[in-house]
GUZALUM-759357 format. One record per residue (C-alpha): residue in one letter; x, z, y. Coordinates in steps of 0.25 Angstrom, whole numbers, plus 5000, padded with zeros to 4 digits. Layout:
BEGIN
<marmar aa="A" px="X" pz="Z" py="Y"/>
...
end
This chain:
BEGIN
<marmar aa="X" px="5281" pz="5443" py="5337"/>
<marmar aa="X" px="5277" pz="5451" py="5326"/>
<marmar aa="X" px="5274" pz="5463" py="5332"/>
<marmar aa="X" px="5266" pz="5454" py="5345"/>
<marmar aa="X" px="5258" pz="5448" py="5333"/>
<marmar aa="X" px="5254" pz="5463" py="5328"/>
<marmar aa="X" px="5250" pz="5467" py="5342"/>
<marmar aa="X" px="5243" pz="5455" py="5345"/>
<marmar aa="X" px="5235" pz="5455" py="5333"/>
<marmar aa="X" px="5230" pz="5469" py="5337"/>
<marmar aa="X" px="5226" pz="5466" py="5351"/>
<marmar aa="X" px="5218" pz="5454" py="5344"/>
<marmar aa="X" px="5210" pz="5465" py="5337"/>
<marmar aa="X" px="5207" pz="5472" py="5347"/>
<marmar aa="X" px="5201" pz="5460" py="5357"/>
<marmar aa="X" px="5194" pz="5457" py="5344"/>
<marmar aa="X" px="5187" pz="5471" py="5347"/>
<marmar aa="X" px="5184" pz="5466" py="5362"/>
<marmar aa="X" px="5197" pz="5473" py="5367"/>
<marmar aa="X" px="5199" pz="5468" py="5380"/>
<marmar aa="X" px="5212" pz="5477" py="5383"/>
<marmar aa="X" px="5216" pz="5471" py="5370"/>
<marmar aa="X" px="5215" pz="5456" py="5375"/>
<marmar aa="X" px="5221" pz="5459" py="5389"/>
<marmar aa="X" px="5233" pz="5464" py="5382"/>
<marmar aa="X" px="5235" pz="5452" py="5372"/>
<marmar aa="X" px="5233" pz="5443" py="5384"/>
<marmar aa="X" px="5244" pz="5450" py="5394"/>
<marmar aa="X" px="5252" pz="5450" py="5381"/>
<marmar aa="X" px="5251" pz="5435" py="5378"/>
<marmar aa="X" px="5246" pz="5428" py="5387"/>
<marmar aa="X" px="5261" pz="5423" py="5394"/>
<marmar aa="X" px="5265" pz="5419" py="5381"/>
<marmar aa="X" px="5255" pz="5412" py="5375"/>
<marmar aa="X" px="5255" pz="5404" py="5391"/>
<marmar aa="X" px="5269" pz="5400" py="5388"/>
<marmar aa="X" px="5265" pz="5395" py="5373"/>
<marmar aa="X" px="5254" pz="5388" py="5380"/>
<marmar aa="X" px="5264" pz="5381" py="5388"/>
<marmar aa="X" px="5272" pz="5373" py="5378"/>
<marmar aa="X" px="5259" pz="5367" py="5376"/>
<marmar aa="X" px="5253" pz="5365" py="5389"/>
<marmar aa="X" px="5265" pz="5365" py="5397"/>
<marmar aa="X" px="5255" pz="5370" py="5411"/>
<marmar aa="X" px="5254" pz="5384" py="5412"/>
<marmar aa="X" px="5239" pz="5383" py="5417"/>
<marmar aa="X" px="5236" pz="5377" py="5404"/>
<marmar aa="X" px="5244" pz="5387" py="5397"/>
<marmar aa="X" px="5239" pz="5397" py="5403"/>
<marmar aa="X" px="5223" pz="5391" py="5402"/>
<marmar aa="X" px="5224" pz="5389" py="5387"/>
<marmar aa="X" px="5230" pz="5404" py="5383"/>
<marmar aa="X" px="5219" pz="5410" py="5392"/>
<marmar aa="X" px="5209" pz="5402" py="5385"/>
<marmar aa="X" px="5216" pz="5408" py="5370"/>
<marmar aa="X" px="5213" pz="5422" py="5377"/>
<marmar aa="X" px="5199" pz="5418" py="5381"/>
<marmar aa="X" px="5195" pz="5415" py="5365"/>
<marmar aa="X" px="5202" pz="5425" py="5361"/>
<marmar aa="X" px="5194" pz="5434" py="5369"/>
<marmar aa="X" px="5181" pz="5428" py="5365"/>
<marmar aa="X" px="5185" pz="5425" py="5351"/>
<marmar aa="X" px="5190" pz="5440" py="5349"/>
<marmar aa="X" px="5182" pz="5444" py="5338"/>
<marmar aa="X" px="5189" pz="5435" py="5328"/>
<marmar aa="X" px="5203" pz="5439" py="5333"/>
<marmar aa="X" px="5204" pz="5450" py="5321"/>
<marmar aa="X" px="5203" pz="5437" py="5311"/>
<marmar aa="X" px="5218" pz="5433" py="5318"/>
<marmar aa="X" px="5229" pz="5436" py="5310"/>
<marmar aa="X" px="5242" pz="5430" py="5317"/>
<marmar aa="X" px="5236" pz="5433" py="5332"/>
<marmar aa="X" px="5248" pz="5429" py="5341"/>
<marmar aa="X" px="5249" pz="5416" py="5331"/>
<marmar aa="X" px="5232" pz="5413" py="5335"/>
<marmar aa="X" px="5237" pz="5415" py="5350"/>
<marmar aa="X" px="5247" pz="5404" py="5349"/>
<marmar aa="X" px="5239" pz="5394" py="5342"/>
<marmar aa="X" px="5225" pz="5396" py="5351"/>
<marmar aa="X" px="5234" pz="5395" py="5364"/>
<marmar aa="X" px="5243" pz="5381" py="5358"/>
<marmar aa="X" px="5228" pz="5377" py="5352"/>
<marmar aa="X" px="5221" pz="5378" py="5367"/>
<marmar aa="X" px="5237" pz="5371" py="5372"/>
<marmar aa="X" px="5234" pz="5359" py="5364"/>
<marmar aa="X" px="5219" pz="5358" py="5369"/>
<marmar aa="X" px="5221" pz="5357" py="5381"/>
<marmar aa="X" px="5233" pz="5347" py="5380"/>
<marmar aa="X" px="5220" pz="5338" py="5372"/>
<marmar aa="X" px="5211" pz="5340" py="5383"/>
<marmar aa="X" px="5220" pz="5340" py="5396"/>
<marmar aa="X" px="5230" pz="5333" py="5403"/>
<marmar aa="X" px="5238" pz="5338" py="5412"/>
<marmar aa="X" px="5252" pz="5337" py="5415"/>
<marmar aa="X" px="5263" pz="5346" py="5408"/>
<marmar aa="X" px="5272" pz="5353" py="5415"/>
<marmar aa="X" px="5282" pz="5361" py="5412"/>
<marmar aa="X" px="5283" pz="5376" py="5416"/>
<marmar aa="X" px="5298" pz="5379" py="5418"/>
<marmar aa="X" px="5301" pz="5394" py="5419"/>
<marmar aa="X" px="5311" pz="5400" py="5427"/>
<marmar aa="X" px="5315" pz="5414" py="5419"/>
<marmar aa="X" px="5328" pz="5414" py="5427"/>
<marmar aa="X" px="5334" pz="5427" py="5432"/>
<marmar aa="X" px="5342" pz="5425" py="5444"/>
<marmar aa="X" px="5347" pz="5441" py="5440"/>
<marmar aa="X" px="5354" pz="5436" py="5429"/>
<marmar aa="X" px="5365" pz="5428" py="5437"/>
<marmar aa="X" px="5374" pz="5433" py="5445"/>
<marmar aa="X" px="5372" pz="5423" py="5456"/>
<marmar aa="X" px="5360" pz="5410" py="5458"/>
<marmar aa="X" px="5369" pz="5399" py="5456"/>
<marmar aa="X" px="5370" pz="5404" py="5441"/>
<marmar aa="X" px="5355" pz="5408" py="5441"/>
<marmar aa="X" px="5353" pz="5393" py="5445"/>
<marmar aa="X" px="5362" pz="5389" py="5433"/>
<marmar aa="X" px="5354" pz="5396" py="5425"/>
<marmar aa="X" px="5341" pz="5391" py="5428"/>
<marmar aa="X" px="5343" pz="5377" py="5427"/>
<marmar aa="X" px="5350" pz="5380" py="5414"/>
<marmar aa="X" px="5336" pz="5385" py="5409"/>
<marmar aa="X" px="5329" pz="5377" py="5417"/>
<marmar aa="X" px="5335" pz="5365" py="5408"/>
<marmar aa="X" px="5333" pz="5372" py="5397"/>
<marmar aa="X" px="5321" pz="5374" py="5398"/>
<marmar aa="X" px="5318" pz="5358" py="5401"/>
<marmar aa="X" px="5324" pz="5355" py="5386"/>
<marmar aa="X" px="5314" pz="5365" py="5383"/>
<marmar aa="X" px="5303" pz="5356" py="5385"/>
<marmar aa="X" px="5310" pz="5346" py="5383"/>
<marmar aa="X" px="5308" pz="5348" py="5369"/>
<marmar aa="X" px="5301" pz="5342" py="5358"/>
<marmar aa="X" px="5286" pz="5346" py="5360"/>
<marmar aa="X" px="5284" pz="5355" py="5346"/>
<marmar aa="X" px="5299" pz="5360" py="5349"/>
<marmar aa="X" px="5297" pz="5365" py="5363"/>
<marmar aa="X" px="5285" pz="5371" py="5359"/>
<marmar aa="X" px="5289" pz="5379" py="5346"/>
<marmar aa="X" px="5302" pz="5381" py="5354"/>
<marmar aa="X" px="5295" pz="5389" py="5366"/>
<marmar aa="X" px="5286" pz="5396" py="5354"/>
<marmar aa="X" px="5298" pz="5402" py="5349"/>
<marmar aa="X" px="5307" pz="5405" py="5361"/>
<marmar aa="X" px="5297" pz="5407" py="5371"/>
<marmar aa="X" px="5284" pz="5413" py="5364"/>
<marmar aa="X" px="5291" pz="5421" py="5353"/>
<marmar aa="X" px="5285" pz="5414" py="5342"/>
<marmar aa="X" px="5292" pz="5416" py="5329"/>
<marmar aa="X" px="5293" pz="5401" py="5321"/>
<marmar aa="X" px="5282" pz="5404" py="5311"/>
<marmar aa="X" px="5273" pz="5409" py="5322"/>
<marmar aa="X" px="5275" pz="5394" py="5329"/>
<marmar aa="X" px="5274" pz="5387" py="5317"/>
<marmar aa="X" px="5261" pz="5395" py="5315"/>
<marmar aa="X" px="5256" pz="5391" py="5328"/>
<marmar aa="X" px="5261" pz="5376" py="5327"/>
<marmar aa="X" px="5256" pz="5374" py="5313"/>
<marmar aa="X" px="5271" pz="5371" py="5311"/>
<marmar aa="X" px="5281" pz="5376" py="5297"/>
<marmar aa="X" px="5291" pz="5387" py="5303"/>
<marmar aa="X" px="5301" pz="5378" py="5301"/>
<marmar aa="X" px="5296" pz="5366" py="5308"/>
<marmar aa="X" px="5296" pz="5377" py="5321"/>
<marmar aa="X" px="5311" pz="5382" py="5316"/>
<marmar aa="X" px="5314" pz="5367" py="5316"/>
<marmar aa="X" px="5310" pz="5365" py="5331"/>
<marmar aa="X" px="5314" pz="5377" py="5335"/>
<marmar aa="X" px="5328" pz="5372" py="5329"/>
<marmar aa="X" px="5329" pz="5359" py="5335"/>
<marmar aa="X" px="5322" pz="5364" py="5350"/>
<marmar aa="X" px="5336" pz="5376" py="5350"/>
<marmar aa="X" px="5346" pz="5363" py="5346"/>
<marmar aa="X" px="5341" pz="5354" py="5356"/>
<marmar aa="X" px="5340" pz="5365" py="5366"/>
<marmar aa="X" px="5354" pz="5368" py="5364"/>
<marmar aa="X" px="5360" pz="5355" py="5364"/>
<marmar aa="X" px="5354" pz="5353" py="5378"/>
<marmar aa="X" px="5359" pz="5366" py="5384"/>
<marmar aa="X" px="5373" pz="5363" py="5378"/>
<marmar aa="X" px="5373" pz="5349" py="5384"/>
<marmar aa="X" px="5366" pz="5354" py="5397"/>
<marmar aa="X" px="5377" pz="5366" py="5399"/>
<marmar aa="X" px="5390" pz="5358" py="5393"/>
<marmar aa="X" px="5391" pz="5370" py="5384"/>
<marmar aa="X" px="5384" pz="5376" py="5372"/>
<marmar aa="X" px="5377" pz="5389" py="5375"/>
<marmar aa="X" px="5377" pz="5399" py="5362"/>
<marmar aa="X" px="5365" pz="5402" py="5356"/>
<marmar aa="X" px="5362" pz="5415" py="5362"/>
<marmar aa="X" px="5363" pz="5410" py="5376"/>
<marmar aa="X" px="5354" pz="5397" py="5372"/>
<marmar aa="X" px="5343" pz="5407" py="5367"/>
<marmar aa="X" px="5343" pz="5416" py="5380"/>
<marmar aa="X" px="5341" pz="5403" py="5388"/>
<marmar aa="X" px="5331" pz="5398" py="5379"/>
<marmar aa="X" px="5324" pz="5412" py="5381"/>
<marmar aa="X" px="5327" pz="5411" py="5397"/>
<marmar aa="X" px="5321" pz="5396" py="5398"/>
<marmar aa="X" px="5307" pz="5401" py="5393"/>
end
């Protein structure tokens, strides 16, 4: 994420100097992950989708003051959760959750165990959301966007430890369920390879 932070504040930079090329690059290389951030927000993929695009337009017409941002990719995450929360205030619409199938049938040697696998990440996915609100939320900031926990505090306005804490709690309950759900506890290396499948 370090190394993402550096480039990033480069290309701002550059779009600071009109770089077209430059904003392009910073919106193929962003976009998809800042939609799915969006989205533990919005939980509609239109909106999502409607409130990053709406970051990129300000960003492009605000340009001239990009050079002033010091942590850039921490300025993304909090312009995209800001325009989340705005339109949660001035709209209603009905959530829905958007339920990814990353699934390989390749990796099994026949369907039926393809299909075991599915509804197993299918339903864990589903304790996913079923999360508390701020857990679900710093949990997919983590796991899904990459975020370190100071980096999600920064964004949340939340101590690391508050974030380490949910993070905690979200990985115990998430566990307890699988084990209940299979008859068997998983170990922890196969749990974090179907926590990065659900996603």
């Amino acid at each position: 994420m370090q190394q993402s932070a550096v480039n990033t504040k480069h290309l701002f930079n550059q779009i600071s100097a009109g770089n077209r090329d430059a904003f392009d690059m910073l919106f193929r290389n962003r976009y998809a992950r800042l939609v799915s951030f969006a989205q533990t927000f919005v939980h509609e993929s239109d909106l999502a989708e409607e409130a990053v695009s709406d970051v990129f337009v300000s960003l492009w017409i605000h340009r001239e003051k990009l050079t002033t941002i010091d942590n850039v990719d921490t300025y993304l995450y909090v312009s995209v959760k800001n325009r989340c929360l705005n339109a949660l205030r001035n709209k209603t619409y009905s959530v829905t959750i958007n339920e990814q199938d990353n699934m390989e049938t390749a990796e099994y040697e026949n369907p039926h165990e393809a299909m075991e696998h599915r509804e197993l990440y299918e339903k864990l996915n589903r304790l996913i959301n079923q999360l508390p609100e701020q857990q679900r939320i710093i949990f997919r900031m983590i796991k899904e966007n990459g975020l370190t926990a100071k980096q999600t505090a920064e964004i949340l306005h939340l101590s690391p430890r508050t974030v380490e804490t949910h993070i905690y709690k979200a990985l115990q309950r998430l566990e307890k369920e699988i084990t209940e759900y299979l008859g068997y506890s998983p170990k922890r290396k196969t749990m974090n390879r179907m926590i990065m499948l659900a996603f």
